[in-house]
N, C-alpha and C positions, 0 to 999 in steps of 0.2 A: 173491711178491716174492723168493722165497730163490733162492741163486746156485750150488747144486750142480752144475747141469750145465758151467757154465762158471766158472773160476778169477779172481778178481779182479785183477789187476796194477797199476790204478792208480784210484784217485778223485781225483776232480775237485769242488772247491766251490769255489763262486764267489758273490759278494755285491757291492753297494753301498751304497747310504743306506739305514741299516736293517737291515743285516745280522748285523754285528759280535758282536752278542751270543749270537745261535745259532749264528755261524760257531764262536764261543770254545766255546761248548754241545758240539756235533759233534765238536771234535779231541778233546775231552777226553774224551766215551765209547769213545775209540781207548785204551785200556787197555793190552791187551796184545804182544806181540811181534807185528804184524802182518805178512802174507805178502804187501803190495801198497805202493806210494810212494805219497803223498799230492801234491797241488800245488792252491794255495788261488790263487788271481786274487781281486786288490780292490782294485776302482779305488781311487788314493793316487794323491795331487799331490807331484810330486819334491820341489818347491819347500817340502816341509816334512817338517822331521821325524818321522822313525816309529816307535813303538817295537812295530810289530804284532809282528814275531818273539818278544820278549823277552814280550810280553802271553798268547802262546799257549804258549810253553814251560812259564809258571808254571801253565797250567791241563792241560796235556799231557804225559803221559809217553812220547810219542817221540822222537826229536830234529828239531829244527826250525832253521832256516835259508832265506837270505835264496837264492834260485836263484842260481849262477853261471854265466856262457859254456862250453860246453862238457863241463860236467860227467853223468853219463851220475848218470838215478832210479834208486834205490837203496829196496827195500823198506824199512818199518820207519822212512821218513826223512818228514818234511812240510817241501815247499819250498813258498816265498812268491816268485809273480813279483814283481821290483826294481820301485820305480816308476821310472817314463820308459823301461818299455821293452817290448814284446812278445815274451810267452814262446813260444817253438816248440817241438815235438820232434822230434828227426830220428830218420829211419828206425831210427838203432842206440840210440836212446830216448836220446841226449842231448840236452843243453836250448841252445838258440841264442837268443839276446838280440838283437830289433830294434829300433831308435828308429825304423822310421818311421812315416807319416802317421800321428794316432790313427784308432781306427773306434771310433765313436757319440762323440767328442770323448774319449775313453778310452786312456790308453797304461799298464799294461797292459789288452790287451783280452781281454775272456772268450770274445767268438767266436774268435780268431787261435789261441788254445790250444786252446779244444776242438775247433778243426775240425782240429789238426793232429793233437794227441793219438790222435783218430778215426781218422784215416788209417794211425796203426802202432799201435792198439792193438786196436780195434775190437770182438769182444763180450767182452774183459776190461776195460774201463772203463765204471765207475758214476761220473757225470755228474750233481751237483746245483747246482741253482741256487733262490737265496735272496734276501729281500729287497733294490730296487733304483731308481734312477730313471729307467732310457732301455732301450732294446730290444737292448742289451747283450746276449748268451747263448744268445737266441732262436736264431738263423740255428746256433751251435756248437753247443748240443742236437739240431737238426737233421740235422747231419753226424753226430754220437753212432748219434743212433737207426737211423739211414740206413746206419751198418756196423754195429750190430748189439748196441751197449751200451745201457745203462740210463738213461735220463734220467729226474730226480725233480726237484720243483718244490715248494716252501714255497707251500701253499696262500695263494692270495692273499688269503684274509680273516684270514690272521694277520701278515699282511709288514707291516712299519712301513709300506711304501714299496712299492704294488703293482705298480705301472708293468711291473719285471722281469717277477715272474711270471707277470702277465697277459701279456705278450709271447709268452711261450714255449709255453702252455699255448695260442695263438691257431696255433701250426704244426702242430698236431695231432700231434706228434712226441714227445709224453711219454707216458712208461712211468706213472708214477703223482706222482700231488697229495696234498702227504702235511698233515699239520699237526705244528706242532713238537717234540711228545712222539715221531710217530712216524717224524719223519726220525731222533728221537734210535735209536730203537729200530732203525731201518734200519741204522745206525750200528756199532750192538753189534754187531748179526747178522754184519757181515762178518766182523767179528774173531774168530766165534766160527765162523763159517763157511771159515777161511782158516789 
């Protein structure tokens, strides 16, 4: 599971009902100066407020922020796609903000990011997906594994909420099924790997 031959540039977590708690888990064994950008997808209803950012800073010492239009990933940094909108990233790794249709009733969506991410990042992004309730992530793992990154999955007899990870682990497209100690431990590894 170690990433010597190729360089990490960007992780990818993504969650829904059920997640939360080991998403909060995961940023915070990001320790130290890391050598990749983080970008978290979780499904959030606009229509309410949020205080995810402010919730993972306190457990996080990198900096964290809400993504904005345009703005180009920057190692060392964890962005949050907005709610009400789908994150992309374009070719020169900035982030473009879509409101349109949702996909699985979802805006942001976890496939629309990791299938684009996929396409300019390809075997420097490690791609997990975590506790959830629709087939959300599955198809964006897909396109991960398909250029040549890492897809890991929160075994699904520990997900609050299996639905996700059973999805994903059904495309035959995952790198490994981990349980929550040792997504943490996946975790460390980059930063000490990077």
């Amino acid at each position: 599971m170690q990433n010597k031959d190729v360089s990490i540039e960007l992780l990818i977590i993504a969650c829904s009902a059920g997640g939360m708690m080991l998403l909060m888990d995961l940023l915070s064994s990001l320790k130290e100066d890391v050598g990749f950008a983080v970008l978290v997808i979780v499904h959030r209803n606009e229509k309410y407020a949020s205080s995810l950012e402010q919730m993972a800073q306190h457990k996080c010492v990198l900096r964290v922020k809400s993504a904005e239009e345009k703005e180009t990933l920057q190692a060392g940094t964890v962005y949050f796609a907005p709610a009400g909108y789908h994150l992309l990233i374009e070719k020169d790794r900035s982030i473009s903000l879509d409101a349109s249709e949702p996909v699985h009733y979802c805006r942001p969506s976890i496939d629309v990011s990791m299938q684009s991410a996929a396409e300019v990042y390809k075997k420097s992004l490690v791609a997990i997906l975590l506790s959830g309730a629709n087939r959300d992530g599955a198809e964006g793992l897909r396109a991960v594994y398909k250029y040549g990154g890492k897809t890991l999955v929160q075994d699904p007899s520990a997900a609050l909420v299996d639905v996700m990870p059973r999805a994903a682990i059904e495309t035959g497209a995952v790198t490994a099924v981990l349980l929550d100690e040792q997504l943490k431990a996946y975790c460390k590894s980059l930063v000490e790997e990077n």
